[in-house]
N, C-alpha and C positions, 0 to 999 in steps of 0.2 A: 690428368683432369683437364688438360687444353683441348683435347679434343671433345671433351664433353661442354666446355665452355663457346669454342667455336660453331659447333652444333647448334646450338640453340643461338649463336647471334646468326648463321644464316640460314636459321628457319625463320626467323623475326625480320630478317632482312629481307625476304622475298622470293617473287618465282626462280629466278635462273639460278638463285643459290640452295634451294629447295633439295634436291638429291645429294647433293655435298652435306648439308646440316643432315639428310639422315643417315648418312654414313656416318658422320661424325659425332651425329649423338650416341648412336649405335659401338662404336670403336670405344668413346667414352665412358658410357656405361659397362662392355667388359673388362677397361681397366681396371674400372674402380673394384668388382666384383672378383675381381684377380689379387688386389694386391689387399682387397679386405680377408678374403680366404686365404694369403697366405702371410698375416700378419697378425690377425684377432682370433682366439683370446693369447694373449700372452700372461703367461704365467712362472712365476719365478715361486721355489719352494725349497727351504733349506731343513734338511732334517737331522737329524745326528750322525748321517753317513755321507750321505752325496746332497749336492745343488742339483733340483731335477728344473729345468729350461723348459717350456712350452711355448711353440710359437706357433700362432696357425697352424694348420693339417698336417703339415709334414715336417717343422723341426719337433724333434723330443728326445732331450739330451740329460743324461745324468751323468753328473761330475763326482767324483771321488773328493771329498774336502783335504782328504790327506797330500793330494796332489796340489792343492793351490798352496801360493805363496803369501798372499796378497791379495785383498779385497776392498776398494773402497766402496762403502754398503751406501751412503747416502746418492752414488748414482746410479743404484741397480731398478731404478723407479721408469727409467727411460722407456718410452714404448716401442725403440730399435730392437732389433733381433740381435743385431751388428753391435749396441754398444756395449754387450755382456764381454764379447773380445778385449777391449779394450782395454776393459776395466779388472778384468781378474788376471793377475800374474800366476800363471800354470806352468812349473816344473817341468 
């Protein structure tokens, strides 16, 4: 988001810094649309058999419960992809 922020101070800043802020709003804006597509919606789903994982477009993970060891449930709230790792002890 720095480049999206840079961007816009030198579009506000003036002429010679005018093609820099639109590059830089430009780079900005596909970050954001980058790490929005690959993080929302996240969804976490526990059923009688497996832990099914949804993260943006391209994770979708289903866990076998029998396999985990260990789970502590109060920080499966996290909107990380990464801190599902962390927190489930897997066999």
């Amino acid at each position: 988001m720095i480049p999206l922020a840079l961007g816009l101070f030198f579009l506000l800043a003036g002429d010679p810094n005018r093609n820099a802020g639109y590059l830089l709003l430009v780079i900005g804006v596909v970050e954001g649309v980058v790490i929005l597509i690959l993080t929302y919606p996240l969804y976490y789903e526990v059923t009688t058999s497996e832990l099914i994982v949804r993260c943006g477009v391209l994770m979708n993970q289903h866990i076998p419960l029998n396999i985990l060891m260990r789970c502590n449930l109060s920080s499966l709230s996290s909107w990380r992809c990464s801190c599902l790792g962390s927190r489930l002890l897997i066999a």
